[in-house]
N, C-alpha and C positions, 0 to 999 in steps of 0.2 A: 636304588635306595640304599644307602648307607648304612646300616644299622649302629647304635650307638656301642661303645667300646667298655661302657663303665664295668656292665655286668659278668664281663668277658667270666665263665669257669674256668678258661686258661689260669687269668689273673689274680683267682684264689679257691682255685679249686683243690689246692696240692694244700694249702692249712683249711678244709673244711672236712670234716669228718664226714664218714656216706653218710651218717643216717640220721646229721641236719639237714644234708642236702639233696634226700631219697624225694619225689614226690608220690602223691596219694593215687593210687590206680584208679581209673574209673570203674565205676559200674554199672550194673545192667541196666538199673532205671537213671540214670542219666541221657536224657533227650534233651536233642537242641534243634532249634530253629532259625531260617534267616526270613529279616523282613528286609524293611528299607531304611534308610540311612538317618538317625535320630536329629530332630531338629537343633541347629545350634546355636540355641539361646544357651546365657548364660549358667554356669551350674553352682549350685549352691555350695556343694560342699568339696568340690577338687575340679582342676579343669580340666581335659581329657584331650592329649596329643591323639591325632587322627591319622592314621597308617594306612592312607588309601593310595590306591596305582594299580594300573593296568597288569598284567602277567608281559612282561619283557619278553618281546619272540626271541630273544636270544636266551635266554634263560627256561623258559615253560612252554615247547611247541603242545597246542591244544590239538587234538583231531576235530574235525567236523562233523555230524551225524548224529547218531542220539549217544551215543558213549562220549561224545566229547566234555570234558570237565571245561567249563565255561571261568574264562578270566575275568578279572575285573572287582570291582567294589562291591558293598556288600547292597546299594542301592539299585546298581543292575541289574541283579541277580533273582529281583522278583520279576522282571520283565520279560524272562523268558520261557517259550512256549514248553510246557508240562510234555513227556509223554506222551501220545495218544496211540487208539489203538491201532490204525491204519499201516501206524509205521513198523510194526511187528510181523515179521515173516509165517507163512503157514496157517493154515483157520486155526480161529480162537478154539474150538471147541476139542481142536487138539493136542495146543498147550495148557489146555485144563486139563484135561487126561493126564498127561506126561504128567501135570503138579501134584495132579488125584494116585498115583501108580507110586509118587518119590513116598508116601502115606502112609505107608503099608512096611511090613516087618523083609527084613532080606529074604529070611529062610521060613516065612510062613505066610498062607492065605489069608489069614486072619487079622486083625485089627486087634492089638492088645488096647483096653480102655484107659482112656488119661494117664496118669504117671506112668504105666507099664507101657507104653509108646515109647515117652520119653527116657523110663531107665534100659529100655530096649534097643534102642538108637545111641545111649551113652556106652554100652559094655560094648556093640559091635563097633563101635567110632575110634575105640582106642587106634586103632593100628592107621585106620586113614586120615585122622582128624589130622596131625602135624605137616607141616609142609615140610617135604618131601627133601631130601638132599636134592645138588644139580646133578644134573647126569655127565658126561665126561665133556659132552660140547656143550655148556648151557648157552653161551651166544649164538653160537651156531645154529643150536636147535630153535633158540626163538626168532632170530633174523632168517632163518630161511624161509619159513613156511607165510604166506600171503596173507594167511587169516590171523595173522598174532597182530596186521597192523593197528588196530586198537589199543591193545593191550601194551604195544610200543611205544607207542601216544604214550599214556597214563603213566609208562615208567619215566619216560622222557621229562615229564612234566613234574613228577616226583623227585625224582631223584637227579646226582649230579654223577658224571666217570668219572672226573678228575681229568689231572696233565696227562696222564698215562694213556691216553685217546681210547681204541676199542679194546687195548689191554686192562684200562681200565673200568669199563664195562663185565668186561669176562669175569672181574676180580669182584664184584659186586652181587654180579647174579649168581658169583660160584658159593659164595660167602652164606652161610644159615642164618646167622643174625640177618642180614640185608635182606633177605626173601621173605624170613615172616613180616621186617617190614614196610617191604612192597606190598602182600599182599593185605595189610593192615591199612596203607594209602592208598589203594585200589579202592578198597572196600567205602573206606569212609569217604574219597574222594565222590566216589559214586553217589553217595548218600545225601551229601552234604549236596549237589548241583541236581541232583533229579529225585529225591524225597523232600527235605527240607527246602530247598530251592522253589520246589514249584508249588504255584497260588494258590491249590487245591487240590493236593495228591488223590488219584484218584478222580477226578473229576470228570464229568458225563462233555461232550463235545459243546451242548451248550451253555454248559457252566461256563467252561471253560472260555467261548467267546466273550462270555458276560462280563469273568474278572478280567478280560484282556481289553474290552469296549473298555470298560471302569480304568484302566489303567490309563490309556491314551489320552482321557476324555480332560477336558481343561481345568473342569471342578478339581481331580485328583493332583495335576500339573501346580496348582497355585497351594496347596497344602504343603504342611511340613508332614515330618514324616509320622510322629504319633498321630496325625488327621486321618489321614493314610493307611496306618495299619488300623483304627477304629473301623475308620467305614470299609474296609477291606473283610473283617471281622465280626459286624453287622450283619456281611452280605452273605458268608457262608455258613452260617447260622442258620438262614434261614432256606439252604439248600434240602434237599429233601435227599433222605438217606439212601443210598447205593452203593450195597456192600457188594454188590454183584463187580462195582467197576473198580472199587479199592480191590477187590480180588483178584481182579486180572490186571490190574497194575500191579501191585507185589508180585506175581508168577511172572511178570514182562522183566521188568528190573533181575529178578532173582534168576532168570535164563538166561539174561546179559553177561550179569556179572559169574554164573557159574562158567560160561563160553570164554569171559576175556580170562576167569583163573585157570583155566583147564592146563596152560604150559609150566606151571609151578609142580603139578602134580605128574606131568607127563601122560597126560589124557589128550586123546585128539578133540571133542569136543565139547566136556562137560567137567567138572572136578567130580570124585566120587562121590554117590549115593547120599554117604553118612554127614560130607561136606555139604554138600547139598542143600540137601534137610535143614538144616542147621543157619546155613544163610540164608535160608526162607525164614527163620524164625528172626534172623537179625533185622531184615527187610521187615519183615511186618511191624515189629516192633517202634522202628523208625519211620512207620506209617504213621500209626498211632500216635505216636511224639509230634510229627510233623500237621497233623490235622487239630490237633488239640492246641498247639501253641498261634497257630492260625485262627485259631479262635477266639484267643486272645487280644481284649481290645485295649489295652493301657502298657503290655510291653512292647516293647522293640526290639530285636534282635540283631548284632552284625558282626558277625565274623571277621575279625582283624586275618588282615595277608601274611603269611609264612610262604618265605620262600627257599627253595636250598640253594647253598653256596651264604645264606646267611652268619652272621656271628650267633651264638647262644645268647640268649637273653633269659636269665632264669624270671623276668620279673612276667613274663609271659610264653611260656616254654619249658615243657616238658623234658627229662632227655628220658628216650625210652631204651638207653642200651650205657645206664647210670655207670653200674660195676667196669663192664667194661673199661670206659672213659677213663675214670678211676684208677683200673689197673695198669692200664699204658700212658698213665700222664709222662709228658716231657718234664715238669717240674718237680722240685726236691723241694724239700721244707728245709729252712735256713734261719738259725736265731740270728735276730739283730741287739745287738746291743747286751746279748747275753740273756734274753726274757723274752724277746717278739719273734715271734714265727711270718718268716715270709716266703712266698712261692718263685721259688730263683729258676729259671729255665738253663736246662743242663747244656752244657759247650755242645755244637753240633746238632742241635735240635729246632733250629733255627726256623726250618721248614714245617716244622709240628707243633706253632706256638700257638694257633688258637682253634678253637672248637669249634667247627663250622657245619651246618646243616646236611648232611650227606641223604635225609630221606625224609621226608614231611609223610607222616601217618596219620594227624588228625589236624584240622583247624582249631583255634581255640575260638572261643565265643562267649560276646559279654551282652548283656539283658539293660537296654536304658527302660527307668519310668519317668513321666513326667514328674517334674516340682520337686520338693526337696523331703517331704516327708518326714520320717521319726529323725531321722539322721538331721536337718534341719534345724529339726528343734533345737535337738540337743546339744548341733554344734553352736546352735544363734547363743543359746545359755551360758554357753562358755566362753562366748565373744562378750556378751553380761559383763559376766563373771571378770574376766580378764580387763575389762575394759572399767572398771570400776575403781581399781587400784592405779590406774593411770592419774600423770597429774590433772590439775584442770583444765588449762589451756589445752593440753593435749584431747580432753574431751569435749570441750567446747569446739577445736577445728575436727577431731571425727565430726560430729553435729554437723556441723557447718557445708563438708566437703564430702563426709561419706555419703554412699550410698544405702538407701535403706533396704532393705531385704528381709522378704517375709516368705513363709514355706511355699506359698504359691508362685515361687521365681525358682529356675533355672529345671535341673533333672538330674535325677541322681545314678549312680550306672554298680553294675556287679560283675567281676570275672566270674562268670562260671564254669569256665572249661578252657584251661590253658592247651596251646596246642600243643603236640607232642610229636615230636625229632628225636628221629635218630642221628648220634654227632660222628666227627671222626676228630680225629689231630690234623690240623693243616693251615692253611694260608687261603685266604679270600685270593679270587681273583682280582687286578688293580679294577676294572671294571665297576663290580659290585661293590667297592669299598669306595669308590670316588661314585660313584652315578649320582648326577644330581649337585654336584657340589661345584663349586669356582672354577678348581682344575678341569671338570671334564668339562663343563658349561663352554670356557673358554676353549678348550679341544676340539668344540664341537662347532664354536664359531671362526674358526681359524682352519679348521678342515684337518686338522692336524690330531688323527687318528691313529695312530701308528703305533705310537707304545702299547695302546689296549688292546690293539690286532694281534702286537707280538704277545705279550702277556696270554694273549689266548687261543694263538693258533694249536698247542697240543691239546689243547679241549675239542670232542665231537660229538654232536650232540647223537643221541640213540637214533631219530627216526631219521637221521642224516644217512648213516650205517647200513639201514633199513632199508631207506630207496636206494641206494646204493647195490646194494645185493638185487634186485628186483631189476634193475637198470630204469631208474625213474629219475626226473629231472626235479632237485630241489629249490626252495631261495635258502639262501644262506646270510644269517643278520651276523653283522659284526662287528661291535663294538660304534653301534647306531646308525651304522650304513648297512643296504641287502646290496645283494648280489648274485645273478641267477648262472 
């Protein structure tokens, strides 16, 4: 997929001042949810380009098993099977313990009550909460060991090396910016495919079959998507409460994701105590978020695709490492004409001219509802309005030929959460700047691959490295041919 070129920060980011162009942090009560994919009938008040596609095996290797971040649209993505308990190693009744023991003060028996918990947990966190510098091999240390291959997955799939092959790897995970965020797309990757993602976080095995029967069955098949998430919405409504199994899904997830961060912190198998705690708190949170929006019978949810190696796109896009970017621009500000300021790229920088996605940290996420609503109104009043000073004949063929439209046509849609990248300076590969267009189309019907092979033989992907070390046998995608 090509991403469009307009919005480039390359292209005027050197005449914008930071702090028009800083964006807004999220916060804590910020929760989001995915359903399925909004129907596309007409929309009343703007029309909505669709940025849907598969995750490219050459671009986002996924793992398989329950840590694997699942590709695809954001219609898929209720289709797949939730967590259950089975798939969890060791009796339950002893990662409740483990969850019941993280509960408790370092350096006391005692249970301080409500805030004194958590201002208790805040003053001993300083020291472990930050991620941790790399240690003198960071590739090393995480390509060797067997058990990081999850956690290889996830960066793999996050992040890009660049031309610089596993030197440039090294240069990523050695990197402090880069690490916190990794473990920021860890985190929310996680989140987003196995809280928000699933039909009924938490849910008992036969619920579970129920929204997955209700999925398959033909009635849901022949609806659009607001049908779909109503009667989906209906159904868990009237599920009967089981905090017992929301509780040991948050303790499953939150032992996952503490195992796949344990090599940022240089822990063999868990990140520290104070970490710990902490992303249980984030995990529940995003429990709550995810079953309440499920409940929800008139929005829709759907996650637009971020991928790295992308251009910036501020119109949907975060940069989560602003200053940075900022302080190492290739561009100079340049008066034209004596009064205009333009962003001229300095001789030899040739290879640093655009702002490309080096780490996907969060999805962004936008909320359809059906029909046109206040906005509707207001904008039909101004078509009125406007339409009133036209001459006659002009209003006589509107009459004639337009279309009439009343708030109960089309849907109207909201960004709520732009996603958020980390950038660097650099050059798309030809690959991801043509996929999809004439040139590669025809490339691909001529067989005639060769340029984007070359263009991208210094590229390796992380879990490539990985079996590598291990002596495991990969496929290799390349520029839209595998090869084992």
């Amino acid at each position: 997929m090509a991403p469009s070129k307009s919005g480039s920060v390359a292209r005027r980011g050197a005449t914008t001042s930071a702090s028009k162009r800083a964006r807004s942090h999220r916060h804590e009560d910020d929760y989001y949810a995915s359903t399925s994919r909004p129907a596309r009938s007409k929309p009343v008040s703007k029309s909505i380009t669709w940025r849907d596609g598969q995750i490219d095996s050459d671009h986002d290797q996924t793992p398989s098993k329950l840590h694997q971040p699942r590709s695809g649209t954001g219609e898929a993505s209720h289709r797949h099977r939730s967590p259950e308990r089975s798939n969890i190693s060791g009796p339950e009744k002893q990662l409740q313990a483990e969850e019941c023991d993280d509960d408790v003060p370092y350096d006391s028996d005692e249970t301080p009550p409500g805030g004194g918990l958590i201002r208790t947990r805040g003053s001993q966190a300083s020291v472990e909460d930050e991620t941790p510098s790399a240690g003198r091999s960071p590739t090393k240390n995480l390509l060797g060991k067997p058990e990081n291959a999850q956690v290889v997955r996830y960066i793999g799939c996050l992040a890009i090396g660049g031309p610089k092959g596993e030197d440039g790897w090294a240069e990523l995970l050695a990197d402090q910016g880069c690490r916190k965020a990794l473990v920021v797309g860890i985190i929310g990757r996680a989140l987003k495919e196995h809280v928000f993602g699933s039909l009924w976080f938490g849910a008992t095995a036969e619920q579970l079959t129920r929204l997955e029967d209700m999925e398959r069955s033909r009635v849901m098949m022949d609806k659009d998507g607001f049908s779909r998430t109503k009667m989906r919405a209906e159904v868990v409504k009237g599920f009967a409460a089981s905090e017992d199994d929301v509780e040991f899904a948050i303790n499953k997830i939150n032992l996952q994701l503490s195992s796949m961060l344990a090599p940022f912190w240089q822990q063999a198998t868990r990140v520290p105590p104070s970490v710990h705690w902490k992303l249980k708190q984030i995990v529940r949170k995003a429990a709550e978020a995810s079953r309440a929006m499920r409940q929800q019978e008139d929005v829709v949810y759907y996650w637009p695709p971020t991928f790295k190696d992308e251009e910036f796109e501020p119109a949907r896009m975060e940069c989560y490492n602003l200053n940075e970017m900022i302080s190492h621009s290739p561009y100079d500000k340049t008066k034209v004409q004596g009064k205009f300021e333009r962003a001229m790229l300095r001789e030899g920088e040739e290879q640093r001219s655009e702002a490309i996605v080096r780490v996907v940290c969060f999805p962004g996420l936008v909320a359809y509802r059906q029909h046109g609503g206040d906005m509707a109104v207001e904008e039909m009043q101004a078509d009125e309005r406007e339409n009133s000073h036209a001459p006659e004949d002009v209003r006589r063929a509107r009459m004639r030929f337009g279309e009439k439209l009343d708030v109960n046509h089309g849907f109207r849609s909201r960004v709520l959460c732009k996603s958020v990248v980390q950038l660097q300076w650099g050059q798309q590969r030809l690959l991801t700047r043509e996929a999809g267009t004439s040139a590669h189309i025809d490339a691909v019907k001529a067989g005639n691959m060769r340029r984007y092979e070359d263009d991208s033989k210094a590229f390796r992907e992380l879990h490539h490295l990985f079996d590598a070390r291990h002596g495991r046998t990969t496929t290799t995608h390349r520029a839209g041919r595998s090869s084992t």
